[in-house]
TORTOR-536065 format. One record per atom (N, C-alpha, C, O): residue number from 1; x, y, z; atom name; residue in one letter. Coordinates in Angstrom, 2 decimals, always signed. Each point is the difference from the previous one (the first is absolute). Last residue first. Example, Ala and Ser with C-alpha at 12.3 -4.5 7.8 and 13.67 -1.06 7.14 Angstrom:
# TORTOR-536065
+-----+---------+---------+---------+------+------+
|  nr |      c1 |      c2 |      c3 | atom | rest |
+-----+---------+---------+---------+------+------+
|   2 |  +12.85 |   -2.25 |   +7.08 |    N |    s |
|   2 |   +0.82 |   +1.19 |   +0.06 |   CA |    s |
|   2 |   -0.77 |   +1.09 |   +0.73 |    C |    s |
|   2 |   +0.51 |   +1.11 |   +0.17 |    O |    s |
|   1 |   -0.22 |   -6.83 |   -0.24 |    N |    a |
|   1 |   -0.89 |   +1.19 |   +0.00 |   CA |    a |
|   1 |   +0.90 |   +1.20 |   +0.00 |    C |    a |
|   1 |   +1.04 |   -0.02 |   +0.66 |    O |    a |
+-----+---------+---------+---------+------+------+
//
This chain:
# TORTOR-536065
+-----+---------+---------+---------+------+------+
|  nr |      c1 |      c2 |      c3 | atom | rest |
+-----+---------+---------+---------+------+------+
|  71 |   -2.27 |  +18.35 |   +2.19 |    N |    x |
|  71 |   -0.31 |   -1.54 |   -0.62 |   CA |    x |
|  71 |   -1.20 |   -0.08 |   -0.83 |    C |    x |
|  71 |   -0.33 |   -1.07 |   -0.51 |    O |    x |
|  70 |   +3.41 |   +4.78 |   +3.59 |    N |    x |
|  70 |   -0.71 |   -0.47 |   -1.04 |   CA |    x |
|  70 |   +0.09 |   -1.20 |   -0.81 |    C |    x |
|  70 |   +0.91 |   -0.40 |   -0.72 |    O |    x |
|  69 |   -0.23 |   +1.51 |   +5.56 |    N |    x |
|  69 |   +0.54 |   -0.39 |   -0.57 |   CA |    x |
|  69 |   -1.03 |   -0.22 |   -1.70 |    C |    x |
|  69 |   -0.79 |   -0.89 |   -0.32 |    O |    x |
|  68 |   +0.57 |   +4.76 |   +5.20 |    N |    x |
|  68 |   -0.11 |   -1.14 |   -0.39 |   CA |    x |
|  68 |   +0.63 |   -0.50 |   -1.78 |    C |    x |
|  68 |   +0.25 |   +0.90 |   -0.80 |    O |    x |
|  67 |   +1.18 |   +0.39 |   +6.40 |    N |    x |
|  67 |   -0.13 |   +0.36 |   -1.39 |   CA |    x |
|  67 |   -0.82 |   -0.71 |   -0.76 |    C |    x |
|  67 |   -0.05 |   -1.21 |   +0.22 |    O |    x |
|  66 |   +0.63 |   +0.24 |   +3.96 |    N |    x |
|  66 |   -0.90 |   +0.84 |   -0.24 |   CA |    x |
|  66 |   +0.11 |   +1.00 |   -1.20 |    C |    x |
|  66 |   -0.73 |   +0.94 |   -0.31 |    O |    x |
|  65 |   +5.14 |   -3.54 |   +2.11 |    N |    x |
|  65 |   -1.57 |   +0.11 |   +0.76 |   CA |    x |
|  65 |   -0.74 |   +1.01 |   -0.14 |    C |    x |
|  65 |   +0.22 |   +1.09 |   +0.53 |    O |    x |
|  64 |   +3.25 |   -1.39 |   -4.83 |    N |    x |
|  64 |   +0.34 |   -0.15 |   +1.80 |   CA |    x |
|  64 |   -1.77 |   +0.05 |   +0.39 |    C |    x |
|  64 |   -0.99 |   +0.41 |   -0.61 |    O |    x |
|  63 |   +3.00 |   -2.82 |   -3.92 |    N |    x |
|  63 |   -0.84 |   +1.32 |   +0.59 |   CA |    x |
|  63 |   +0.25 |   +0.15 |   +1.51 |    C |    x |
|  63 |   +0.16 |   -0.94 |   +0.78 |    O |    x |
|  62 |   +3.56 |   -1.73 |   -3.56 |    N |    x |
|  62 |   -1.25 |   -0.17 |   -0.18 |   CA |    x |
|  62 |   -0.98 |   +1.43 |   +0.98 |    C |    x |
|  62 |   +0.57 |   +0.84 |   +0.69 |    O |    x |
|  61 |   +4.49 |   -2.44 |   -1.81 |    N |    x |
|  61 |   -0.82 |   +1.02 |   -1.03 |   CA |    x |
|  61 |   -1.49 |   +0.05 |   +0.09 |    C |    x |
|  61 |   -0.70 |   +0.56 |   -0.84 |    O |    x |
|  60 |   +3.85 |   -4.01 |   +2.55 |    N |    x |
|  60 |   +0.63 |   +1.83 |   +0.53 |   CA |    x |
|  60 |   -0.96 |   +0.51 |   -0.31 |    C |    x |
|  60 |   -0.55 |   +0.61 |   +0.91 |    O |    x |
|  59 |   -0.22 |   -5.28 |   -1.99 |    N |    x |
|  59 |   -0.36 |   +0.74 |   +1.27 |   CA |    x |
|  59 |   +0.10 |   +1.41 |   +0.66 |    C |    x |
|  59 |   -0.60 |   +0.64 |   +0.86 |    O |    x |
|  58 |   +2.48 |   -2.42 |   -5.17 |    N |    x |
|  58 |   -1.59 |   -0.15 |   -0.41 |   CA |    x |
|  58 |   -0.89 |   +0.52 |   +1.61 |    C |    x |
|  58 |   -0.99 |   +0.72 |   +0.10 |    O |    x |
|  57 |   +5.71 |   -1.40 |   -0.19 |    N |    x |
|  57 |   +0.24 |   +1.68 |   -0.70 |   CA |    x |
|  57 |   -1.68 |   -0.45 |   +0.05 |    C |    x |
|  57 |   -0.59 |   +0.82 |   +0.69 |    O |    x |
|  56 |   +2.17 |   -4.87 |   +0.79 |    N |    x |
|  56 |   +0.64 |   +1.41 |   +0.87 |   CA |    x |
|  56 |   -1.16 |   +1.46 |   -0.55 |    C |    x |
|  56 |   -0.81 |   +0.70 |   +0.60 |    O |    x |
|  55 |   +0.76 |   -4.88 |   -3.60 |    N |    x |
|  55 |   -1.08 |   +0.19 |   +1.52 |   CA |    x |
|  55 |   +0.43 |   +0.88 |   +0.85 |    C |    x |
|  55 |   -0.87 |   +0.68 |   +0.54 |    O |    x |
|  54 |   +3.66 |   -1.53 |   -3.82 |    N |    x |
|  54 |   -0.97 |   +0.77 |   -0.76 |   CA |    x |
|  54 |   -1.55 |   +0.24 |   +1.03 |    C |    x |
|  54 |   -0.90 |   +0.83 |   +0.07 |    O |    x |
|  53 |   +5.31 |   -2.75 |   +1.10 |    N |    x |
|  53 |   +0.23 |   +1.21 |   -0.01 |   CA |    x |
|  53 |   -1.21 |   +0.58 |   -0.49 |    C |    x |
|  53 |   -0.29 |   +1.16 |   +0.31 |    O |    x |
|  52 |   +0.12 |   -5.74 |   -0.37 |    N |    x |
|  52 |   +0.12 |   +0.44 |   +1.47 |   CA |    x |
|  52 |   +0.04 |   +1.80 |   +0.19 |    C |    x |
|  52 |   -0.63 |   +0.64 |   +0.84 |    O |    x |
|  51 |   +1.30 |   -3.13 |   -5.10 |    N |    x |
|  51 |   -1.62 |   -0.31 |   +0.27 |   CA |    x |
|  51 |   -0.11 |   +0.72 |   +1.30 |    C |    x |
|  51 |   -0.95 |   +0.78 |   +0.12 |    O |    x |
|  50 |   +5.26 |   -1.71 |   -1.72 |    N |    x |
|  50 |   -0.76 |   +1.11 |   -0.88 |   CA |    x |
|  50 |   -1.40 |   +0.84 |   +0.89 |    C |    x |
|  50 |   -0.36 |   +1.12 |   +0.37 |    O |    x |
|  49 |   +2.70 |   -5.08 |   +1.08 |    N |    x |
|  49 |   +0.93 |   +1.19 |   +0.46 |   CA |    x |
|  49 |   -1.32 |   +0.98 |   -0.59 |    C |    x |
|  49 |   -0.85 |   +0.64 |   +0.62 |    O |    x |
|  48 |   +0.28 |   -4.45 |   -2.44 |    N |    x |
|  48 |   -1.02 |   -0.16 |   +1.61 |   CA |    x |
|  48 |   +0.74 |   +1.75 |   +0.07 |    C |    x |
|  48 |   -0.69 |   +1.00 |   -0.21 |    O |    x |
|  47 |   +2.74 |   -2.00 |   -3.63 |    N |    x |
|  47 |   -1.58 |   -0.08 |   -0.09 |   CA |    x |
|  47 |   -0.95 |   +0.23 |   +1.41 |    C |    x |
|  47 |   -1.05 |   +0.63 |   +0.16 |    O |    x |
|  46 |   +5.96 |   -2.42 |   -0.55 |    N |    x |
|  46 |   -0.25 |   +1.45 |   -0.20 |   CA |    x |
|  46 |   -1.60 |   +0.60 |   -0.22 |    C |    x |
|  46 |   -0.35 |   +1.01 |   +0.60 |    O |    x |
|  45 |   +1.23 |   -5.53 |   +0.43 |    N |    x |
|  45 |   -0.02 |   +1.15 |   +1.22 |   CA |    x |
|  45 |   +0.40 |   +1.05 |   -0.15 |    C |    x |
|  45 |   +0.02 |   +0.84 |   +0.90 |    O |    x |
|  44 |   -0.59 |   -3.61 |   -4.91 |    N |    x |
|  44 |   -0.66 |   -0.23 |   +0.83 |   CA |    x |
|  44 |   -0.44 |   +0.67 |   +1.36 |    C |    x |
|  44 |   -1.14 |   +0.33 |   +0.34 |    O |    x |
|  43 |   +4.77 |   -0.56 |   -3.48 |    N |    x |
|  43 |   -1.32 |   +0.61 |   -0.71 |   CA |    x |
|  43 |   -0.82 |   +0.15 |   +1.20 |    C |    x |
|  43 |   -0.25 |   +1.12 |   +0.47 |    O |    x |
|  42 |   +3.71 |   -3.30 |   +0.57 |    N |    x |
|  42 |   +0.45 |   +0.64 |   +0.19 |   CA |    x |
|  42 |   -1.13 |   +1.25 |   -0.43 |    C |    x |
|  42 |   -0.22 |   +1.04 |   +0.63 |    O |    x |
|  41 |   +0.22 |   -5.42 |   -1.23 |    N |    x |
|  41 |   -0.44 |   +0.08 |   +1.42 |   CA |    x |
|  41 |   +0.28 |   +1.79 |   +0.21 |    C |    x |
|  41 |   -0.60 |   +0.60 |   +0.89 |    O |    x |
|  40 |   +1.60 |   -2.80 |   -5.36 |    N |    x |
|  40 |   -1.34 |   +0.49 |   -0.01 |   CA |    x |
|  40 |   -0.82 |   +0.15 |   +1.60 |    C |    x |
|  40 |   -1.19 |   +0.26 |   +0.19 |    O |    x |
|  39 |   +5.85 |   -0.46 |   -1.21 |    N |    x |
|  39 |   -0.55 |   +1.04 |   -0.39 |   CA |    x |
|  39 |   -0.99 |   -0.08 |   -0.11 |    C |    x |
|  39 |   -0.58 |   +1.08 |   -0.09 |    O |    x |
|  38 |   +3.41 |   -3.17 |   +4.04 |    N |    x |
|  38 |   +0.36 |   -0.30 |   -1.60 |   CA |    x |
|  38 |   -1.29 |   +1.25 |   -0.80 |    C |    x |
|  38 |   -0.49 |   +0.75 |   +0.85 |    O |    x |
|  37 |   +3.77 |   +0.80 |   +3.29 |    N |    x |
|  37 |   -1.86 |   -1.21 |   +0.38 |   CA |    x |
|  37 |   +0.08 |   -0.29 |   -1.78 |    C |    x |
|  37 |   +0.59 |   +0.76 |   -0.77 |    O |    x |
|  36 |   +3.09 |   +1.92 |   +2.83 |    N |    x |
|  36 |   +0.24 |   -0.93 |   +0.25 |   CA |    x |
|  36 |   -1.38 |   -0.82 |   -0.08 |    C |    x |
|  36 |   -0.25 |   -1.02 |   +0.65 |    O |    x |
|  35 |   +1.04 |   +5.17 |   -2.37 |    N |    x |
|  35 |   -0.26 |   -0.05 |   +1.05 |   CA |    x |
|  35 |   -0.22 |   -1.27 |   +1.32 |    C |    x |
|  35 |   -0.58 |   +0.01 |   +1.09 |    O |    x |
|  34 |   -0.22 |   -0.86 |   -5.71 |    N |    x |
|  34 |   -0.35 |   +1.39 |   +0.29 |   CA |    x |
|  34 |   +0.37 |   -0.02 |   +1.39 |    C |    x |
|  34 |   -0.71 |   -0.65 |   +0.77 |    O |    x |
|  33 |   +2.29 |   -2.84 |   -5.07 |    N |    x |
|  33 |   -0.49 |   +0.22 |   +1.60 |   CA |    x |
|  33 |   +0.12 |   +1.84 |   +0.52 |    C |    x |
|  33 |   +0.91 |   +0.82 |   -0.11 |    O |    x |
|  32 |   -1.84 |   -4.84 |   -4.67 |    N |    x |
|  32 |   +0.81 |   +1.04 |   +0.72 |   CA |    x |
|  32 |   -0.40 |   +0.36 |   +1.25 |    C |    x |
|  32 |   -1.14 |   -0.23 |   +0.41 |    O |    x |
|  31 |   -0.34 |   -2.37 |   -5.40 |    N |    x |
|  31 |   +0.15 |   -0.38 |   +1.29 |   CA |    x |
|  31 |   +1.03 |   +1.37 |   +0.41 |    C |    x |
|  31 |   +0.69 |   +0.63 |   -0.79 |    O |    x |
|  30 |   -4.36 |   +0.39 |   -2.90 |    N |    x |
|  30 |   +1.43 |   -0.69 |   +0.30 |   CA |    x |
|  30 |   +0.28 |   -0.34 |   +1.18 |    C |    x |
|  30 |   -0.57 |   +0.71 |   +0.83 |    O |    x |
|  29 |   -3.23 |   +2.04 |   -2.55 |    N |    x |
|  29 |   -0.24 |   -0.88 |   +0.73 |   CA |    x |
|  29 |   +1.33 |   -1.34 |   -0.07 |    C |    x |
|  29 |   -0.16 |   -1.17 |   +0.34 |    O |    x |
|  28 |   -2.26 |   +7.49 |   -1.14 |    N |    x |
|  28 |   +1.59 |   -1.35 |   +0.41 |   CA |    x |
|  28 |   -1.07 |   -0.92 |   +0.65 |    C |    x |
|  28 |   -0.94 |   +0.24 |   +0.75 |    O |    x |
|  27 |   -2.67 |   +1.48 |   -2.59 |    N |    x |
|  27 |   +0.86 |   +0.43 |   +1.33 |   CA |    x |
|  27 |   +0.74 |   -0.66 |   -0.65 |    C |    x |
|  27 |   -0.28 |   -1.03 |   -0.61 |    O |    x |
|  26 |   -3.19 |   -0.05 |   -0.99 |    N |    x |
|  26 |   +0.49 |   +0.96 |   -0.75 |   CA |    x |
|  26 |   +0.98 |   +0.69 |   +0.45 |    C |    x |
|  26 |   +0.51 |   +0.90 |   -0.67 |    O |    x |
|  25 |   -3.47 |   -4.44 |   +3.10 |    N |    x |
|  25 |   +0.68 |   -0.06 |   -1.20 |   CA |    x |
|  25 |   +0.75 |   +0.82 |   -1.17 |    C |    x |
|  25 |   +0.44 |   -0.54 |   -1.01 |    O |    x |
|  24 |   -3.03 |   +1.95 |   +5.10 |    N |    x |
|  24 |   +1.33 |   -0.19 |   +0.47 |   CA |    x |
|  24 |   +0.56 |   -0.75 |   -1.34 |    C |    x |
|  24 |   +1.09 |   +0.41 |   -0.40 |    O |    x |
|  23 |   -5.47 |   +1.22 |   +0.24 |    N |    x |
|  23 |   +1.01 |   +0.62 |   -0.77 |   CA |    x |
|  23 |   +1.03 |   -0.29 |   +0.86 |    C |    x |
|  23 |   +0.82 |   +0.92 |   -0.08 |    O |    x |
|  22 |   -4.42 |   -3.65 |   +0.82 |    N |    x |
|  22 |   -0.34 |   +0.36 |   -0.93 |   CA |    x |
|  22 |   +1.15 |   +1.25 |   -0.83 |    C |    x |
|  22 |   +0.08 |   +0.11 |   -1.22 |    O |    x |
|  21 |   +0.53 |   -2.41 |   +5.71 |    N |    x |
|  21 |   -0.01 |   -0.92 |   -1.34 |   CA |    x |
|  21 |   +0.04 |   +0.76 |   -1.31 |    C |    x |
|  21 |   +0.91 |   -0.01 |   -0.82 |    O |    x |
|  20 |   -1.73 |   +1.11 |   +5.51 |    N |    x |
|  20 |   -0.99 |   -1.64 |   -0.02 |   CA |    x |
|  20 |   +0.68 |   -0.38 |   -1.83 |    C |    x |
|  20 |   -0.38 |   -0.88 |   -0.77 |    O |    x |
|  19 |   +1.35 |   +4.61 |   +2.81 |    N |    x |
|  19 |   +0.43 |   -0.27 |   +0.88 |   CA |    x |
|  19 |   -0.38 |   -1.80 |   -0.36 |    C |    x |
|  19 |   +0.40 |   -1.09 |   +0.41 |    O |    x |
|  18 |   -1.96 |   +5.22 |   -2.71 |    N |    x |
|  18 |   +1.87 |   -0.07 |   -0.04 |   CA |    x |
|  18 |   +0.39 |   -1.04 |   +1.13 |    C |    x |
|  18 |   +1.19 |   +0.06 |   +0.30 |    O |    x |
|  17 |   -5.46 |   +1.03 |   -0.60 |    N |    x |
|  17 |   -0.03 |   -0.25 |   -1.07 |   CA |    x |
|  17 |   +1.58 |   -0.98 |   +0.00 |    C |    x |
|  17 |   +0.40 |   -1.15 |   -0.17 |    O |    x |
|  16 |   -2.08 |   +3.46 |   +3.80 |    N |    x |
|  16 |   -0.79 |   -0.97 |   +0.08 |   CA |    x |
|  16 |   +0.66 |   -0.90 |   -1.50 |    C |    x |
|  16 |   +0.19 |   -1.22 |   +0.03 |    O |    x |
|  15 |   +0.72 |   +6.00 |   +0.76 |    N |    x |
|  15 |   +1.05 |   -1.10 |   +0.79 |   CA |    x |
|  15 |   -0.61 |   -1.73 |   +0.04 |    C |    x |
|  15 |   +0.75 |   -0.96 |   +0.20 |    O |    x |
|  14 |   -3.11 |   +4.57 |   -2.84 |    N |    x |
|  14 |   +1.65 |   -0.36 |   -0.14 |   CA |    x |
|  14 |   +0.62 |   -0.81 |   +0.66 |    C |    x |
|  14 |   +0.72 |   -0.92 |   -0.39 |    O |    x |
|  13 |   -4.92 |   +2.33 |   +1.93 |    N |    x |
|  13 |   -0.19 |   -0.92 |   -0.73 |   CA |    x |
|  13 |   +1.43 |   -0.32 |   -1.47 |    C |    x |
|  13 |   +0.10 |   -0.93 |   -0.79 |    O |    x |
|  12 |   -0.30 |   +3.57 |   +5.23 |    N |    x |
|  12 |   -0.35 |   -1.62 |   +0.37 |   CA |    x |
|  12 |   +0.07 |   -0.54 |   -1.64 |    C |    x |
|  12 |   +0.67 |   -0.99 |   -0.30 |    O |    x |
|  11 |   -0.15 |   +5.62 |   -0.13 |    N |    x |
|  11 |   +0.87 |   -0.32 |   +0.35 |   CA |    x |
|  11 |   +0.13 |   -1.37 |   -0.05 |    C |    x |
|  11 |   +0.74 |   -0.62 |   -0.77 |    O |    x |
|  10 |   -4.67 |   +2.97 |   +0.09 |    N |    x |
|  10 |   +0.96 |   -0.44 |   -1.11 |   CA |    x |
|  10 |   +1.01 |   -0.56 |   +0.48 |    C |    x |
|  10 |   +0.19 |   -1.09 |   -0.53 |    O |    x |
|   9 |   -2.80 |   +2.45 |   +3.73 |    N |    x |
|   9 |   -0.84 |   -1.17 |   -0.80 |   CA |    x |
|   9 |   +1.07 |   -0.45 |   -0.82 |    C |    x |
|   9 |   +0.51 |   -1.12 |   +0.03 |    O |    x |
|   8 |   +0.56 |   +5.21 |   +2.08 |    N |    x |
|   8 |   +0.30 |   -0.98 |   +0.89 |   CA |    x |
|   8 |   -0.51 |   -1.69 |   -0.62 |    C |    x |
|   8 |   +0.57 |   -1.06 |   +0.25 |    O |    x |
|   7 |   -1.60 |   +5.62 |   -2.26 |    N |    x |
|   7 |   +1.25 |   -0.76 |   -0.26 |   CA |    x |
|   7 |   +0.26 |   -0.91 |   +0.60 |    C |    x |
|   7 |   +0.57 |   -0.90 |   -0.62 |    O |    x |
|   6 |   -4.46 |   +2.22 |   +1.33 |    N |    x |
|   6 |   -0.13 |   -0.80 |   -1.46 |   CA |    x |
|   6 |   +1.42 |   -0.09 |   +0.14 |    C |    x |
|   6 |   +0.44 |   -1.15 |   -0.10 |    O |    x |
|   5 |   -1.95 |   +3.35 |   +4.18 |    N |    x |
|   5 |   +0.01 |   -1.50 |   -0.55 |   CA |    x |
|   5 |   -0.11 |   -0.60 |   -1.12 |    C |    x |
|   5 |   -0.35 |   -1.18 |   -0.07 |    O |    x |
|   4 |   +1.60 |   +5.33 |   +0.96 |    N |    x |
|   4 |   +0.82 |   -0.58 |   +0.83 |   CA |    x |
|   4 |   -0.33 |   -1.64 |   +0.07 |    C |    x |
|   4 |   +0.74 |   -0.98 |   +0.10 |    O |    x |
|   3 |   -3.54 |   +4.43 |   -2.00 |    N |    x |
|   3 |   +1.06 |   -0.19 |   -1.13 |   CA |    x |
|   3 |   +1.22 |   -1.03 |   +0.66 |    C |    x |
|   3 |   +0.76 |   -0.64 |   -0.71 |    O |    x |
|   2 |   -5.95 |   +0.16 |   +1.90 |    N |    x |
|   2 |   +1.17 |   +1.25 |   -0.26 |   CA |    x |
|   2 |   +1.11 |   -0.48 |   -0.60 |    C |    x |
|   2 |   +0.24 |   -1.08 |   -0.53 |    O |    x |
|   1 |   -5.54 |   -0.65 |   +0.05 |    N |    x |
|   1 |   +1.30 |   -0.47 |   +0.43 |   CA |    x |
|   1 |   +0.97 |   +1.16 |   -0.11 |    C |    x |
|   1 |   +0.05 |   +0.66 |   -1.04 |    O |    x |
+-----+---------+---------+---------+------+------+
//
């Protein structure tokens, strides 16, 4: 596995974590509004946002045709 995909692994499995619960409880969890969305919607599509940019840069970076990808 290269290195582009273990971080990329780690990443899912933060966001997987932080998203379902397991450390959004440790997050601010007072009522309040982010941006006008209440805060745990707000957790929420910051996370997809996150997730979207991290698929950007995971595609930038990958081997060009006929490189090959150590794995």
């Amino acid at each position: 596995m290269s290195l582009r995909h273990a971080l990329f692994a780690a990443y899912v499995l933060v966001c997987a974590l932080s998203v379902t619960g397991v450390l959004f409880r440790d997050v601010q969890t007072r009522p309040g509004l982010v941006l006008g969305l209440p805060w745990g919607l707000a957790w929420v599509v910051g996370w997809a946002l996150l997730t979207f940019v991290a698929l950007v840069i995971f595609d930038a970076t990958r081997p060009a045709d006929g490189e090959e990808d150590a794995a």
